[in-house]
mmCIF file of the C-alpha atoms, coordinates in Angstrom:
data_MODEL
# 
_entry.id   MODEL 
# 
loop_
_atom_site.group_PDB 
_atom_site.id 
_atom_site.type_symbol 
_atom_site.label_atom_id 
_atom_site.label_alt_id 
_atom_site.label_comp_id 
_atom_site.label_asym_id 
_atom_site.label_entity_id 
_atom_site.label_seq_id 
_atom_site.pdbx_PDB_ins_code 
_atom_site.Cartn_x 
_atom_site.Cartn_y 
_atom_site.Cartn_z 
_atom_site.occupancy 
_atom_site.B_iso_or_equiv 
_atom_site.pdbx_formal_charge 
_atom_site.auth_seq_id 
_atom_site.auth_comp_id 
_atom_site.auth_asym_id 
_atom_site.auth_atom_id 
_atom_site.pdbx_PDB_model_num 
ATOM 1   C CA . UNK A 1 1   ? 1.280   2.862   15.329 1.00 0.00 ? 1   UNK A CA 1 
ATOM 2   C CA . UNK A 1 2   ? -0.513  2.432   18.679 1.00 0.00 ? 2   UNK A CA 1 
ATOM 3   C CA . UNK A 1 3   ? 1.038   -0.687  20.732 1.00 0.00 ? 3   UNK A CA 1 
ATOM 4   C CA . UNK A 1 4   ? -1.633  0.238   23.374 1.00 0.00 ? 4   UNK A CA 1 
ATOM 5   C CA . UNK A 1 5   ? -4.781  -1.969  21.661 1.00 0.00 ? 5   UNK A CA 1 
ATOM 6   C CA . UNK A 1 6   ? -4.860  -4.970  19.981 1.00 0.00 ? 6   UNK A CA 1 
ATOM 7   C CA . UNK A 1 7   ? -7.018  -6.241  17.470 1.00 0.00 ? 7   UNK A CA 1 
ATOM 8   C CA . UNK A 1 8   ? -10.624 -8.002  18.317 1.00 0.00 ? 8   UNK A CA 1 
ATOM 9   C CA . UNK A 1 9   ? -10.502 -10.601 15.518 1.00 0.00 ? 9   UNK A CA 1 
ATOM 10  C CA . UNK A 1 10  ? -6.675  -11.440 14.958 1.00 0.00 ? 10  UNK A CA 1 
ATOM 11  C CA . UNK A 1 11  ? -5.363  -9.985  18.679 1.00 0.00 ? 11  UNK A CA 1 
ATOM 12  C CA . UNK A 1 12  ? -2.418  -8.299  16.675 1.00 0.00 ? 12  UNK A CA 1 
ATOM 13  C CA . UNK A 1 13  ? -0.673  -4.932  18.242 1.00 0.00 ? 13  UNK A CA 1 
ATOM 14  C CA . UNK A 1 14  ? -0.104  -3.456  14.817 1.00 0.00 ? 14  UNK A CA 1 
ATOM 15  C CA . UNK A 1 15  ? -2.815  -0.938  14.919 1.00 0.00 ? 15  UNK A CA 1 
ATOM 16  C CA . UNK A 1 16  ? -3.276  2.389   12.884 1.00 0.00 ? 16  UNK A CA 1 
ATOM 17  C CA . UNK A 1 17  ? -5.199  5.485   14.463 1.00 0.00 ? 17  UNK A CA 1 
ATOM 18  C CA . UNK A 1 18  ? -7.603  7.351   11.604 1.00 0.00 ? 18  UNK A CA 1 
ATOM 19  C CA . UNK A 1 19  ? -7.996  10.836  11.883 1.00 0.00 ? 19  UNK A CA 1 
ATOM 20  C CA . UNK A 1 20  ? -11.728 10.255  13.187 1.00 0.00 ? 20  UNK A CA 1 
ATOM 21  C CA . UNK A 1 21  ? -10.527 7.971   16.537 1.00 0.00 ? 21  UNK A CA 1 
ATOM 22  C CA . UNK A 1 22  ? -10.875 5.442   15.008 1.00 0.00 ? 22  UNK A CA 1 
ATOM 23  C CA . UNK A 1 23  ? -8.292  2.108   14.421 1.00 0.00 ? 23  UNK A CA 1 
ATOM 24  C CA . UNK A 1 24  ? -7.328  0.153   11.440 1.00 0.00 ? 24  UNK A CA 1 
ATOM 25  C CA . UNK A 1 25  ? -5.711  -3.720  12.249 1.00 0.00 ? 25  UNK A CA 1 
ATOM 26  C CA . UNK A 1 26  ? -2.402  -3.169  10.207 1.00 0.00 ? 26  UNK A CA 1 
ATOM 27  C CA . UNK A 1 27  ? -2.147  -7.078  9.570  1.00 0.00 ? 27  UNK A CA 1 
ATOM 28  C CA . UNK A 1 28  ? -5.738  -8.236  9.149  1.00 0.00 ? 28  UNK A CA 1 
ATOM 29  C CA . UNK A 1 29  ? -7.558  -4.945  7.546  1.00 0.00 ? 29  UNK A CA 1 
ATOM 30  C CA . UNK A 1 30  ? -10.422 -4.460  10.490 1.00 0.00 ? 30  UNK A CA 1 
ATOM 31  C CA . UNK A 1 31  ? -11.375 -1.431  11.328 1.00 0.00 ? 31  UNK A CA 1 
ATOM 32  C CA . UNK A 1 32  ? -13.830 -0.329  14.759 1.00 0.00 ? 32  UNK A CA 1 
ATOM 33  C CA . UNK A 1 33  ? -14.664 2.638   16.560 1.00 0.00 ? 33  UNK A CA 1 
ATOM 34  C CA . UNK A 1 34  ? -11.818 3.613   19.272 1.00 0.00 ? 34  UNK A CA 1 
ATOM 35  C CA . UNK A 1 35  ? -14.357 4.818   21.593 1.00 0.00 ? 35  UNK A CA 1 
ATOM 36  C CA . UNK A 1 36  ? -16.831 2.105   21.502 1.00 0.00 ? 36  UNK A CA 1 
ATOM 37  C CA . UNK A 1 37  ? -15.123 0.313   23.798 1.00 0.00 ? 37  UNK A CA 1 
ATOM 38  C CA . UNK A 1 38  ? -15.136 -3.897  23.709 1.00 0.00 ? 38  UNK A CA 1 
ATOM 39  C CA . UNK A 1 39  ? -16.901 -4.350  19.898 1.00 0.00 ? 39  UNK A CA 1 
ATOM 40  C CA . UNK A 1 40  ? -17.482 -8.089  20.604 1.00 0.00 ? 40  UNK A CA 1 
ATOM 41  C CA . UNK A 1 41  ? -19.716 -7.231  23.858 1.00 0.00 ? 41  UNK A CA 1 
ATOM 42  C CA . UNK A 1 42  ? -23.251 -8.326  23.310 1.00 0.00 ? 42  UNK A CA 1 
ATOM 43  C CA . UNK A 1 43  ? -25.750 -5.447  25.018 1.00 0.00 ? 43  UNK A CA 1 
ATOM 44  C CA . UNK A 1 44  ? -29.058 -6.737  25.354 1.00 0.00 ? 44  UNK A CA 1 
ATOM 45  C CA . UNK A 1 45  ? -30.727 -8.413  23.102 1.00 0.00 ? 45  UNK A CA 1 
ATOM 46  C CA . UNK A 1 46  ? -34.633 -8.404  22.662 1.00 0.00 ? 46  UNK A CA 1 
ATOM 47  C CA . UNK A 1 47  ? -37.722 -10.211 20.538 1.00 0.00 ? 47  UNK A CA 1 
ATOM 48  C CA . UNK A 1 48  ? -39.948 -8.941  18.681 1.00 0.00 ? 48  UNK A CA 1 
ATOM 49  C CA . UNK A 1 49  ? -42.066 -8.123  22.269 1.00 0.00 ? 49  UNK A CA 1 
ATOM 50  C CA . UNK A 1 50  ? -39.430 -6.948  24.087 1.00 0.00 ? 50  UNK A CA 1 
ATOM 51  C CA . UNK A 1 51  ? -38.713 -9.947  26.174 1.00 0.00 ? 51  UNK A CA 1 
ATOM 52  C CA . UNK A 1 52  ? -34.774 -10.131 26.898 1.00 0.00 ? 52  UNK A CA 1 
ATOM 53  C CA . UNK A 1 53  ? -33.442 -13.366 25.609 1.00 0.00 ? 53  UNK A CA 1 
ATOM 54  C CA . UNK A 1 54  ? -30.519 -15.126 26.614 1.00 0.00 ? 54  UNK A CA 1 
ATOM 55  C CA . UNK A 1 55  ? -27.838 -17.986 26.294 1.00 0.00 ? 55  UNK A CA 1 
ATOM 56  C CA . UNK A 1 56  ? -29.730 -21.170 25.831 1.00 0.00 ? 56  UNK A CA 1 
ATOM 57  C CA . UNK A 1 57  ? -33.590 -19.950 25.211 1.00 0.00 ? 57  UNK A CA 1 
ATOM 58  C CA . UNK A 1 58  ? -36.155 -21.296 23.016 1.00 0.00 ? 58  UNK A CA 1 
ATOM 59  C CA . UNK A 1 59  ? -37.892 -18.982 20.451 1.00 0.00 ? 59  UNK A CA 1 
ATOM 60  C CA . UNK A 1 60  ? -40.595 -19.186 17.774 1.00 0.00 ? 60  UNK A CA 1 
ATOM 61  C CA . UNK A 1 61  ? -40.251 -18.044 14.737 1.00 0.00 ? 61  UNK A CA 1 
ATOM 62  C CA . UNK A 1 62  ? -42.991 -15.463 13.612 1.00 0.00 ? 62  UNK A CA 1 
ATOM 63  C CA . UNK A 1 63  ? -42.463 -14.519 10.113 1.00 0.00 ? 63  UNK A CA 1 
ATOM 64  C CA . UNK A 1 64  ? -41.729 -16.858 7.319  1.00 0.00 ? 64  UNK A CA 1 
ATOM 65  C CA . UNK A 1 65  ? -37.932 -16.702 6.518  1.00 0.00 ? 65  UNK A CA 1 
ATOM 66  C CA . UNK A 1 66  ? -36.505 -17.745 3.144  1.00 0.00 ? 66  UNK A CA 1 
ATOM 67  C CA . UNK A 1 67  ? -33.300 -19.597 3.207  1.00 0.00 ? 67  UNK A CA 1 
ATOM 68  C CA . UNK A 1 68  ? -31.448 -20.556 -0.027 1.00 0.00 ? 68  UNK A CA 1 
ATOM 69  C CA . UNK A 1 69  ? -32.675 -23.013 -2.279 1.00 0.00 ? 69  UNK A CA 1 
ATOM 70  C CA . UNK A 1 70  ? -36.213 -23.796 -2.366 1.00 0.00 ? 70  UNK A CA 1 
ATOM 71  C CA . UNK A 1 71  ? -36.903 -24.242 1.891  1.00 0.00 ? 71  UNK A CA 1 
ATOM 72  C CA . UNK A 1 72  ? -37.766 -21.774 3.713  1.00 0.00 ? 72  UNK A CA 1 
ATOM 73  C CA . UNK A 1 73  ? -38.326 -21.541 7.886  1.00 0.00 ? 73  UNK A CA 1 
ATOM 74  C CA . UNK A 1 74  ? -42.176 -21.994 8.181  1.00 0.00 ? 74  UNK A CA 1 
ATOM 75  C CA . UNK A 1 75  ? -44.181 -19.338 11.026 1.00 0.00 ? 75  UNK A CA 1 
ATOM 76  C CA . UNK A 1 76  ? -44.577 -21.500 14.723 1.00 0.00 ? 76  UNK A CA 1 
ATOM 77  C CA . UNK A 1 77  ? -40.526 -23.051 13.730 1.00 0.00 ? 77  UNK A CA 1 
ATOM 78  C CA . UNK A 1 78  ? -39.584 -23.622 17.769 1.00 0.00 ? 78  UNK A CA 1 
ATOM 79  C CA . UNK A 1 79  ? -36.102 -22.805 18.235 1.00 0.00 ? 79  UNK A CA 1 
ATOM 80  C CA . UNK A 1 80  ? -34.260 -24.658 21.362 1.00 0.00 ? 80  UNK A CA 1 
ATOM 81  C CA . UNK A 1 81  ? -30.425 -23.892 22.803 1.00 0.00 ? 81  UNK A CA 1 
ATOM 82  C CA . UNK A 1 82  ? -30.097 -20.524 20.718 1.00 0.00 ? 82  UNK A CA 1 
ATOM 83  C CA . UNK A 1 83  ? -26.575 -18.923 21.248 1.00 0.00 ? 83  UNK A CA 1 
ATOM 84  C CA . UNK A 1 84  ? -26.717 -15.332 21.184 1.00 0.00 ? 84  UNK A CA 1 
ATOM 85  C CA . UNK A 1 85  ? -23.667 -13.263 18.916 1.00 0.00 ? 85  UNK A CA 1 
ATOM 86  C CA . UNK A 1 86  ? -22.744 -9.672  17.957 1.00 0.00 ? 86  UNK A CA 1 
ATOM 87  C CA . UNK A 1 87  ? -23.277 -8.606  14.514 1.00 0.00 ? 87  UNK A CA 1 
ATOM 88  C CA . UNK A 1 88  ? -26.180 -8.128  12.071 1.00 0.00 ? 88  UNK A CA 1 
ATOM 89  C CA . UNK A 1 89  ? -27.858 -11.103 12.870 1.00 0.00 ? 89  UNK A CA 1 
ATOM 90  C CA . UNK A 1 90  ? -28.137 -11.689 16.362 1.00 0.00 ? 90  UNK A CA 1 
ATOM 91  C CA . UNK A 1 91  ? -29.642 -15.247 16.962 1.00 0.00 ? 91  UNK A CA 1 
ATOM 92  C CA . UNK A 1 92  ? -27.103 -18.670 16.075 1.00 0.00 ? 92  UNK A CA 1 
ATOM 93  C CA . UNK A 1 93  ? -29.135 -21.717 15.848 1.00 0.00 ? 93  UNK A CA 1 
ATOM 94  C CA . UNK A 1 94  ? -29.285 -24.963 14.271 1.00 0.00 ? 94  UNK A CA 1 
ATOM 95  C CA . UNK A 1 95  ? -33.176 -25.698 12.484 1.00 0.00 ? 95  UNK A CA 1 
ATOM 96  C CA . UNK A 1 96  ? -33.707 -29.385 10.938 1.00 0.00 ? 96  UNK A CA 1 
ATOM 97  C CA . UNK A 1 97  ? -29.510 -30.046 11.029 1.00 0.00 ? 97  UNK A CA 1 
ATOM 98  C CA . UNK A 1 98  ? -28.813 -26.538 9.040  1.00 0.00 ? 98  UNK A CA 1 
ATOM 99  C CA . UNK A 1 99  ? -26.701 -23.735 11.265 1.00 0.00 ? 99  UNK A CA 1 
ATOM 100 C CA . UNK A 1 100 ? -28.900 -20.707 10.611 1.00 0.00 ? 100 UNK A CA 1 
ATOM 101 C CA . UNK A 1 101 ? -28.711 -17.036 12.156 1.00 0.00 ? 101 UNK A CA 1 
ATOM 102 C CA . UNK A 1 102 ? -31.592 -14.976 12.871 1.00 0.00 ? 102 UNK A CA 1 
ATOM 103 C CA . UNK A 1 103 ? -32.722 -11.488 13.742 1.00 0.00 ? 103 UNK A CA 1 
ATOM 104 C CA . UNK A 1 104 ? -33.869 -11.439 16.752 1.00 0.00 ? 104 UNK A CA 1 
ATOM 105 C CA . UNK A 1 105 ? -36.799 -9.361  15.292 1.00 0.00 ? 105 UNK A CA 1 
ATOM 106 C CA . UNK A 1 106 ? -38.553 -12.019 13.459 1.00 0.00 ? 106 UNK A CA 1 
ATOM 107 C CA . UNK A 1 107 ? -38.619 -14.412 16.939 1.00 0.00 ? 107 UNK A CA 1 
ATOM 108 C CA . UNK A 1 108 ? -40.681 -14.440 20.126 1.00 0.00 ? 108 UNK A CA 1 
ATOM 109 C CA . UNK A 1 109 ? -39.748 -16.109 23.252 1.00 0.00 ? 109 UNK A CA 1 
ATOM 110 C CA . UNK A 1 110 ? -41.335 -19.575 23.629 1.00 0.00 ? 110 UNK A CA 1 
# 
């Protein structure tokens, strides 16, 4: 076990190096890259034209989105107060009361 790093999601020291660098969270299962340094740090994040967006920001959204159920996020949607967060789906927002993440892809900087 290496005591030396601690787990991103549960901040546990039990950690297993894999034979590739890699480590493996001994009490919560996560693995990450040992040499990708900090896996929660955000780099930056652009729209669809390349306009950095931040903390706070209000998009537009320029493809219509599907959600579950019948609605669906309509083209010209303005987004206010986005929150930006690693992970697939960059973009956390709330649209009409409903917490919704987007890809930061299908927005443009209002």
């Amino acid at each position: 076990m290496d005591s030396t790093v601690a787990c991103p999601i549960c901040t546990m020291t039990d950690i297993l190096t894999t034979t590739g660098g890699g480590h493996e969270c001994a009490t919560c299962g996560h693995e990450w890259d040992g040499d990708a340094g900090d896996p929660t740090a955000l780099g930056e994040i652009r729209d669809s034209n390349g306009t950095v967006l931040q903390n706070g920001d209000s998009v537009v959204v320029i493809k219509q989105l599907p959600l579950k159920g019948i609605e669906s996020i309509k083209i010209g949607t303005k987004v206010t107060n986005i929150r930006l967060i690693a992970g697939d789906h960059e973009i956390d927002c709330k649209i009409n009361g409903r917490g919704v993440l987007l890809k930061a892809k299908f927005v443009k900087k209002a």
